[in-house]
C-alpha positions as CSV (number, residue, x, y, z in Angstrom):
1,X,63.7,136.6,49.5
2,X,62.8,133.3,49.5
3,X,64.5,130.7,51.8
4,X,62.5,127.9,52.5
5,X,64.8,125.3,50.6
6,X,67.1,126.1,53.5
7,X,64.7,125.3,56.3
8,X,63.3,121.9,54.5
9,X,65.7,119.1,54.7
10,X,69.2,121.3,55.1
11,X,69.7,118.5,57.9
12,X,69.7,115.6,56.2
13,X,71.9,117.2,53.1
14,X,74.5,118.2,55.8
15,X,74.3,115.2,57.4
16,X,74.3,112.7,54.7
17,X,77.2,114.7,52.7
18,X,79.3,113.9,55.9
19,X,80.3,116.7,57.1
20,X,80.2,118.9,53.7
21,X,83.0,121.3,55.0
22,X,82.2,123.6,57.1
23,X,84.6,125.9,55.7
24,X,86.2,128.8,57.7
25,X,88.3,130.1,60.0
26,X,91.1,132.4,59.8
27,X,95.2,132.0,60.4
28,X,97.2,133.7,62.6
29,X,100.7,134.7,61.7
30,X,103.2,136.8,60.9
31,X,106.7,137.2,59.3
32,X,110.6,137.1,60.0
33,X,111.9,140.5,60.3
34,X,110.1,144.1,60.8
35,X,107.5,144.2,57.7
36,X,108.5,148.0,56.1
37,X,105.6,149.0,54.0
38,X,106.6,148.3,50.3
39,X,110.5,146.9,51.2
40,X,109.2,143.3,50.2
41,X,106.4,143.3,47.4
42,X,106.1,139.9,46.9
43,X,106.9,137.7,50.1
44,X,105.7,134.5,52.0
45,X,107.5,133.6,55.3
46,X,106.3,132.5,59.0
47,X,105.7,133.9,62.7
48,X,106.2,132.5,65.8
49,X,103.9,133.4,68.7
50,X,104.0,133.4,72.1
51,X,103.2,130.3,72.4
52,X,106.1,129.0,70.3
53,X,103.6,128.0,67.5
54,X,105.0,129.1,63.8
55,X,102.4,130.5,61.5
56,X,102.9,130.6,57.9
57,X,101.4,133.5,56.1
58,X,102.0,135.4,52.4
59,X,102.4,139.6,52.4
60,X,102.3,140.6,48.9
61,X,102.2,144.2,47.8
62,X,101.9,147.7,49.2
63,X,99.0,150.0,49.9
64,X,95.8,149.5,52.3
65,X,96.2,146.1,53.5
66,X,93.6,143.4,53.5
67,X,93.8,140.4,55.1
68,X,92.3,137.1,54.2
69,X,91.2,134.2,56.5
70,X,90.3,131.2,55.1
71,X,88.0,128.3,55.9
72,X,88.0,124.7,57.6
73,X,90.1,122.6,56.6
74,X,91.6,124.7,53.8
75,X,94.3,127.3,54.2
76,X,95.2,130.8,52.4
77,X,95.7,129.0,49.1
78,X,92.0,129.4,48.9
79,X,92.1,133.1,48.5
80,X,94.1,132.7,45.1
81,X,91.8,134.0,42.9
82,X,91.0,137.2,45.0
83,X,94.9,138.0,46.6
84,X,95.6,137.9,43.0
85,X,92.7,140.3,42.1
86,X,93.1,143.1,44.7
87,X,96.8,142.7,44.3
88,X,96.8,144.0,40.5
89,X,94.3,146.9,42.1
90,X,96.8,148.5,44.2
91,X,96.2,146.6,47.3
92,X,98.4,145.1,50.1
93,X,97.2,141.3,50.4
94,X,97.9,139.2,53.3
95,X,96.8,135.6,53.7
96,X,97.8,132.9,56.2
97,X,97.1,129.3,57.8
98,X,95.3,129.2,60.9
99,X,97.0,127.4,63.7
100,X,96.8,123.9,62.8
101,X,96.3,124.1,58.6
102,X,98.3,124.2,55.7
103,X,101.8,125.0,56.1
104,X,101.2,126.3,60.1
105,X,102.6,124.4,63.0
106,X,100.0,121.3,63.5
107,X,99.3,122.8,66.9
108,X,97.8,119.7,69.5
109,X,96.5,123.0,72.0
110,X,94.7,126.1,71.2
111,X,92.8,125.2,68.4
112,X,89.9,127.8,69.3
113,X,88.2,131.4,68.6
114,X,89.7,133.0,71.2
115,X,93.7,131.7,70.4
116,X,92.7,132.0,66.6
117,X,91.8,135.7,67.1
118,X,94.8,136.0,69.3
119,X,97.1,134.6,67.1
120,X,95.6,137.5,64.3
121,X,96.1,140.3,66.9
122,X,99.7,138.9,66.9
123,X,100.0,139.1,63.1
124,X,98.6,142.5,62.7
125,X,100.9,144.4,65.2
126,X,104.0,142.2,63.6
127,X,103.0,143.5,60.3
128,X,102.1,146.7,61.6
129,X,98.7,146.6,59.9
130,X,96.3,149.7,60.4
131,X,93.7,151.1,58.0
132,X,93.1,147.3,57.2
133,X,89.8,145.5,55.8
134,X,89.6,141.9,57.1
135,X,87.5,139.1,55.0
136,X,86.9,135.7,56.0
137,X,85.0,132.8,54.5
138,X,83.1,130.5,56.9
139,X,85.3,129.8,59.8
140,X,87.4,132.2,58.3
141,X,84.3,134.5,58.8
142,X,84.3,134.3,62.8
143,X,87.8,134.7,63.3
144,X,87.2,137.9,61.6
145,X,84.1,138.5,64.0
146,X,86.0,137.8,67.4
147,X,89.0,139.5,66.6
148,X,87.4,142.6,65.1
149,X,85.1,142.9,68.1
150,X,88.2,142.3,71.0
151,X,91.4,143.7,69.3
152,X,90.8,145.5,65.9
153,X,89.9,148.6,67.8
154,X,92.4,151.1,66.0
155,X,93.6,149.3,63.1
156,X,90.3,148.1,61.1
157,X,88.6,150.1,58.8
158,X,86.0,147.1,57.4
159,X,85.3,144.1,57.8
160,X,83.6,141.2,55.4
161,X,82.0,138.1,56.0
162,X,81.4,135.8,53.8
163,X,79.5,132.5,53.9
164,X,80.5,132.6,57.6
165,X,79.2,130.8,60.4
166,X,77.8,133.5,62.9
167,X,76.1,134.0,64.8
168,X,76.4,130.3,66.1
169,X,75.9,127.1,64.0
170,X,74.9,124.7,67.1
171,X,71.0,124.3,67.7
172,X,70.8,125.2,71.3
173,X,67.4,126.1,73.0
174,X,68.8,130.2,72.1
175,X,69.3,129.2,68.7
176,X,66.4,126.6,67.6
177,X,67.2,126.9,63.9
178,X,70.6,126.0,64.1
179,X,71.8,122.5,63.0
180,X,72.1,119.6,65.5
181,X,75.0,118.0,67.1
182,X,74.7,115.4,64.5
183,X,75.8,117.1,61.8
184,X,79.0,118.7,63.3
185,X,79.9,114.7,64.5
186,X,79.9,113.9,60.9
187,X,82.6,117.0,60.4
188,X,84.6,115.0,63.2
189,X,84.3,111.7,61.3
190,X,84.9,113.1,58.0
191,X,88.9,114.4,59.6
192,X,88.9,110.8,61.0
193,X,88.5,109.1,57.2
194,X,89.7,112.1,55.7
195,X,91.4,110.5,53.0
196,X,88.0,109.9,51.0
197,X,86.1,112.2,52.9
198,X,88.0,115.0,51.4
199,X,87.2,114.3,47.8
200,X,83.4,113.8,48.6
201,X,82.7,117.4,50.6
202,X,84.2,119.3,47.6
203,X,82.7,116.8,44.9
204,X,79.5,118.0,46.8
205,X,77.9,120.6,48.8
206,X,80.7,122.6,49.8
207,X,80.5,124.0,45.8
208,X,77.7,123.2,44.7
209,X,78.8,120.3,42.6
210,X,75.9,118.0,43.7
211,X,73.5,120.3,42.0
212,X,71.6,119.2,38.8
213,X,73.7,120.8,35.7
214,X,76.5,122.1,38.0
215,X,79.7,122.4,36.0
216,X,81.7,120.2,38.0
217,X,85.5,120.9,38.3
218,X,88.2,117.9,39.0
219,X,91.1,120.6,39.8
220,X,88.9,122.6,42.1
221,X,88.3,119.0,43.7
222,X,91.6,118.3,44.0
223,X,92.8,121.4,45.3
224,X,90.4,121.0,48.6
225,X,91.9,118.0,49.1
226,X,95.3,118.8,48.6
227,X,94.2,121.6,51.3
228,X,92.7,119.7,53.5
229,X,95.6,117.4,53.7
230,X,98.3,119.8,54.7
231,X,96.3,120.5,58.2
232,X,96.9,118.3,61.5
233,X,94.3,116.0,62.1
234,X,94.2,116.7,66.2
235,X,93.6,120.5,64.8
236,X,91.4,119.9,62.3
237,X,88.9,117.7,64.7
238,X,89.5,120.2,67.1
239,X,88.2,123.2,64.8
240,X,84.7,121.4,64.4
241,X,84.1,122.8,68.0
242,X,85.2,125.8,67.4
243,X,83.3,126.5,64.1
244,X,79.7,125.1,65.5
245,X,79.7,125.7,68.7
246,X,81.1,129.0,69.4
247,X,78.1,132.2,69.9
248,X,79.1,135.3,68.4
249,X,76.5,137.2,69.2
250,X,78.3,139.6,71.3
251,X,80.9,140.3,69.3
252,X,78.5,141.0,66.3
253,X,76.6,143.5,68.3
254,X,80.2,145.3,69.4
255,X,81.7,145.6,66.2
256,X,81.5,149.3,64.8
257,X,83.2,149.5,61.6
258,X,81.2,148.5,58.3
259,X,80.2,145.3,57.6
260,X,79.4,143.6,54.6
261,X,77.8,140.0,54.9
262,X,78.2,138.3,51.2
263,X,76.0,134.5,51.0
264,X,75.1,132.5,48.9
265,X,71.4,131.0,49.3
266,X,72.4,128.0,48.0
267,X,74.7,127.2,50.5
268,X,74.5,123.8,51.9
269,X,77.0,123.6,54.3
270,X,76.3,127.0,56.3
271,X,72.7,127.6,55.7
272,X,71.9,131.7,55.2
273,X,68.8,131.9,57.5
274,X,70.5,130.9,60.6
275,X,73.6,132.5,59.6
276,X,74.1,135.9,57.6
277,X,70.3,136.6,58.0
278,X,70.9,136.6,61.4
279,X,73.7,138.5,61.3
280,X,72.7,141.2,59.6
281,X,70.3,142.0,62.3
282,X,73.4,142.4,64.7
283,X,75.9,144.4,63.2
284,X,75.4,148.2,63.7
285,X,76.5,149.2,60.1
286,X,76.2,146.6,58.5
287,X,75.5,145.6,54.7
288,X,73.9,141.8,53.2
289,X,74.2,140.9,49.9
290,X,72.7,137.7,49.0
291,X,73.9,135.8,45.9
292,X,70.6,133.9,44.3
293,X,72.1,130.3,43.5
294,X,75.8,130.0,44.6
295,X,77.2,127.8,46.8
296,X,79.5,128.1,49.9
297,X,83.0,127.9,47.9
298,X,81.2,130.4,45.4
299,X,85.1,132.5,46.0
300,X,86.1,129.6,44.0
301,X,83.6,128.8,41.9
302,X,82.6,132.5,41.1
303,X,85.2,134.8,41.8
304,X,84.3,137.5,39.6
305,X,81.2,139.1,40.8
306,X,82.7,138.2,44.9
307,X,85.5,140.1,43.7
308,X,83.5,143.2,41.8
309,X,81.7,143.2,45.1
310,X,84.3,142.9,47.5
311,X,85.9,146.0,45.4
312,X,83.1,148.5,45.5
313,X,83.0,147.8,49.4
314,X,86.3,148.8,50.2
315,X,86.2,152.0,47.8
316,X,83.1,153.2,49.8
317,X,81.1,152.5,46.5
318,X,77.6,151.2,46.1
319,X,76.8,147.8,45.5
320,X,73.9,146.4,43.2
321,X,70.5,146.3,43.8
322,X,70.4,143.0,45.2
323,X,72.5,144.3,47.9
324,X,69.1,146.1,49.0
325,X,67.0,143.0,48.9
326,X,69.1,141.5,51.1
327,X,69.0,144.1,53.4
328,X,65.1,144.3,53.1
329,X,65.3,139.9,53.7
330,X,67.0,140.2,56.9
C-alpha cells in the first residue's frame, strides 16, 4: 500500500485547515431506571455518575449490544446512519455524549482518557451490557482502546476502531512520525473561534470536501456544526489533550478480543501511517482494513461499505480482499 501522500506535507494540511477535527472520543453514560433487555425498544435518557456529572445516551433495541462512541467535538448523533443500520439487523444500539458534548453535562473537570473510559465502565454495568462489540471513530476510537484494555474484561466480545487516533498523535522522540504540537494548538484555537471554525473543518479535511471533485454536502456541513456547538467549550479545549497527547500503546498490546482497525488513507486529519498502521502491529488479533480514497468522516460520507464491513465483523464473517492488503501494509 502506498502512503507516501500521508508523510509529504500532512503537516501543513492539518495545520493550515485549523485544526481539521480531530474527531473522536467516546461518551460515557447511562440511563434512569434498571435497563431490562427488550422492556424499552426504543429509548433515549441520561446517567449520572459518581461524580455527579449527567450523561446523555440513546438504547434502542434488543439483542447483542453494540456501543458507539463518537468523535471530537461531535456527539452520538454522528452514528445515525449506522445505529439505524444495525438496529433493522437485529441489533441492540447504544450511543452517547462523552462528558462535555452534545446533550452531556458541560463538565469543567475530567475531561480525559482515563474519566472518559470510566465514565463507559459506568454505562456498561448500568445497562448491564455483556457479549457487547464496542466501535469508535477517532477519539471515539481510544476511548474504546483504554476502556477495553482496563475494564471490558468480561463483557466485550469485539472491538472496532475506526479512523482512530492510537497509538498516540503527539510527535514525541518515541513517536517521531506523529504530528507536532502545532497542529493540536490549532485544534485549541479552532474551540476558541469556534463559531467559523466549525463550518471550515467539515467544509474541509475532516470529509474530504477539500478534495478536487468531492461531492460536497451543505447538510452534512451543517450537522458538524450543529454538533460541535452543543459541547462545552472548557471540555472541548480540554479534549485536544486528551486526543493528541495520550499513548495507548499499552492498552493496544493488552487487549485480547478481536480487533478490527477500519481507515481511510485519505484521511487528513488522523493520518493512517502513524495511526492504524501502527496499530495493527499491536493488537494480538487484530484485523486492518484500509479504504483506498475516503476520508476521516467516511461513516458519514460512505456509510454503506463501513456498514457491510462493520456487519461481517461482528457475524464472525470474512471481509474483502482489501482487508488482507491491509494486513500485508502494516
Amino acid at each position: 500500500m502506498n502512503i507516501t501522500r500521508f508523510d509529504q506535507g500532512r503537516r501543513n494540511v492539518l495545520i493550515s485547515a485549523a485544526a481539521a477535527g480531530a474527531a473522536i472520543a467516546m461518551p460515557a453514560m447511562a440511563g434512569a431506571a434498571q435497563y431490562t433487555q427488550g422492556e424499552n425498544p426504543m429509548s433515549s435518557s441520561t446517567f449520572t455518575t459518581r461524580d455527579g456529572t449527567q450523561l446523555y445516551y440513546k438504547d434502542w433495541g434488543a439483542g447483542q449490544p453494540i456501543v458507539f462512541h463518537h468523535g471530537w467535538p461531535l456527539s452520538s448523533d454522528d452514528w445515525d446512519a449506522q445505529m439505524l443500520f444495525f438496529l433493522a439487523q437485529g441489533y441492540r444500539v447504544i450511543a452517547h455524549d462523552r462528558r462535555g458534548h452534545g446533550r452531556s453535562s458541560q463538565t469543567a473537570t475530567g475531561n480525559e482518557m482515563d474519566t472518559y473510559a470510566a465514565d463507559v465502565a459506568q454505562l456498561a454495568v448500568h445497562l448491564n451490557l455483556r457479549d457487547a462489540i464496542h466501535v469508535g471513530h477517532s477519539t471515539g476510537g481510544g476511548e474504546v482502546t483504554r476502556y477495553v484494555a482496563r475494564h471490558g474484561n468480561g463483557r466485550v466480545a469485539k472491538a472496532v476502531l475506526i479512523g482512530a487516533v492510537p497509538p498516540i498523535m503527539l510527535q514525541t522522540d518515541k513517536n517521531p512520525g506523529g504530528l507536532p504540537m502545532e497542529v493540536f494548538d490549532g485544534f485549541r484555537d479552532a474551540v476558541v473561534h469556534r463559531q467559523q471554525a466549525f463550518i471550515d473543518i467539515p467544509s474541509g479535511p475532516f470529509y474530504g470536501f477539500n478534495r478536487p471533485r468531492a461531492k460536497v454536502s451543505e447538510g452534512i456541513i451543517r450537522n458538524w456544526w450543529r454538533q460541535g456547538m452543543m459541547g462545552g467549550s472548557k471540555a472541548l479545549y480540554d479534549c485536544v489533550q486528551a486526543f493528541s497527547e495520550t499513548d495507548f500503546t499499552e492498552d493496544l498490546k493488552a487487549i485480547d478480543v478481536p480487533v478490527l482497525i477500519m481507515h481511510g488513507d485519505d484521511d487528513q486529519v488522523v493520518p493512517i501511517a502513524d495511526s492504524a498502521l501502527l496499530s495493527a502491529k499491536l493488537v494480538k488479533k487484530g484485523t486492518l482494513k484500509v479504504y483506498p480514497g475516503l476520508p476521516h468522516g467516511m461513516c458519514t460520507t460512505h456509510p454503506e461499505p463501513i456498514n457491510h464491513d462493520l456487519l461481517a465483523f461482528i457475524k464472525g464473517q470474512s471481509l474483502t480482499a482489501s482487508a488482507q492488503q491491509g494486513r500485508e501494509a502494516a
